[in-house]
N, C-alpha and C positions, 0 to 999 in steps of 0.2 A: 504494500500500500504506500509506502513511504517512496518507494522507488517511483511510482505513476507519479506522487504529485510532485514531486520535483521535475517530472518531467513536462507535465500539462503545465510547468510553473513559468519554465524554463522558452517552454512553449507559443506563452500566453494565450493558452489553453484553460478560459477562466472556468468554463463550464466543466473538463476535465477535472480540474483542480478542486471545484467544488464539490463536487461526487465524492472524494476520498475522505473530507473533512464531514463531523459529525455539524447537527444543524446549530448545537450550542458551544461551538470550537472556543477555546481562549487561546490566543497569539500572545505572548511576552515578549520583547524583543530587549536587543541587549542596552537598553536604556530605560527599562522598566515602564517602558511604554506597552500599554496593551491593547488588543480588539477584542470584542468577544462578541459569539453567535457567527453566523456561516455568512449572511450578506457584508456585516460591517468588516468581517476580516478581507473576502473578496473584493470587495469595493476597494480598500487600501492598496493592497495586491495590484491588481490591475489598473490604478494609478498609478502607482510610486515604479512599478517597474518599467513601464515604457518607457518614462522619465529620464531613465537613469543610461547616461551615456556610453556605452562599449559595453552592456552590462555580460556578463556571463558568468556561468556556475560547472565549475569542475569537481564532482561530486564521487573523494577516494573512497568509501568504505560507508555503508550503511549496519548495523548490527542490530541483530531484537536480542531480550532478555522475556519471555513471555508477551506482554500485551506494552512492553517498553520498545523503543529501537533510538538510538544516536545514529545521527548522521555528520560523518565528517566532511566537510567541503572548504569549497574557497568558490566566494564569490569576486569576479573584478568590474569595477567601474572605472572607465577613462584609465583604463592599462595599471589600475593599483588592485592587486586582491587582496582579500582578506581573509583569514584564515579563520573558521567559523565550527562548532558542533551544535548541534541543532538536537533537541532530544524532544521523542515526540510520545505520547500518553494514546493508544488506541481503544477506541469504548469495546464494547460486549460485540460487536456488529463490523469492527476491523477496520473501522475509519477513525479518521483524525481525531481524538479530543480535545487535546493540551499541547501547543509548542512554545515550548522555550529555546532562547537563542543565546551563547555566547559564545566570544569573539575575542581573537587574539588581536593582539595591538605589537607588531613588529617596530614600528615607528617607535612607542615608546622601549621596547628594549633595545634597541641602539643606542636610544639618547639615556640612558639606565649606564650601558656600557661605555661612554661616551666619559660619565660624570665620574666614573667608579676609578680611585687612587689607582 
């Protein structure tokens, strides 16, 4: 399931992508920003992504634990990726209920490695 919707995502394949997500989804994303229910998270989805310049998602390893699965990716915008695991909660029915998003920050370990004696 995790696999389709990053694909319909990737897609923009909104109707795809709604099919795998349950009707009362919660998005968290890594700024503690949230959507919740299946239109408002869609609605966001299919704005912000067309938006967004050079976008793309190279998506290395998805894994379930029972009705859990992490997905490891990297998304890039305007030639910068970002290095992301996405951990996704599936209901009783095999589609989406809960995504949480965090995000590596390369940027700041350089400049970490940059300051360090």
């Amino acid at each position: 399931m995790v696999e389709r919707f990053l694909d319909h995502m990737v897609a923009h394949d909104w109707d795809g992508m709604a099919d795998c997500v349950a009707d009362d989804v919660e998005r968290v994303g890594p700024f503690c920003d949230a959507y919740r229910g299946k239109a408002e998270y869609v609605r966001f989805i299919s704005e912000l992504l067309p938006s967004l310049g050079g976008y793309a998602m190279n998506v290395d390893r998805v894994v379930y634990a029972g009705r859990v699965a992490t997905a490891e990716l990297t998304e890039t915008v305007d030639g910068t990726g970002t290095p992301e695991a996405l951990v996704f909660d599936l209901d009783a029915d095999g589609r989406i209920a809960h995504i949480s998003i965090y995000i590596q920050r390369p940027e700041l370990a350089a400049a970490l490695e940059e300051e360090a004696p």
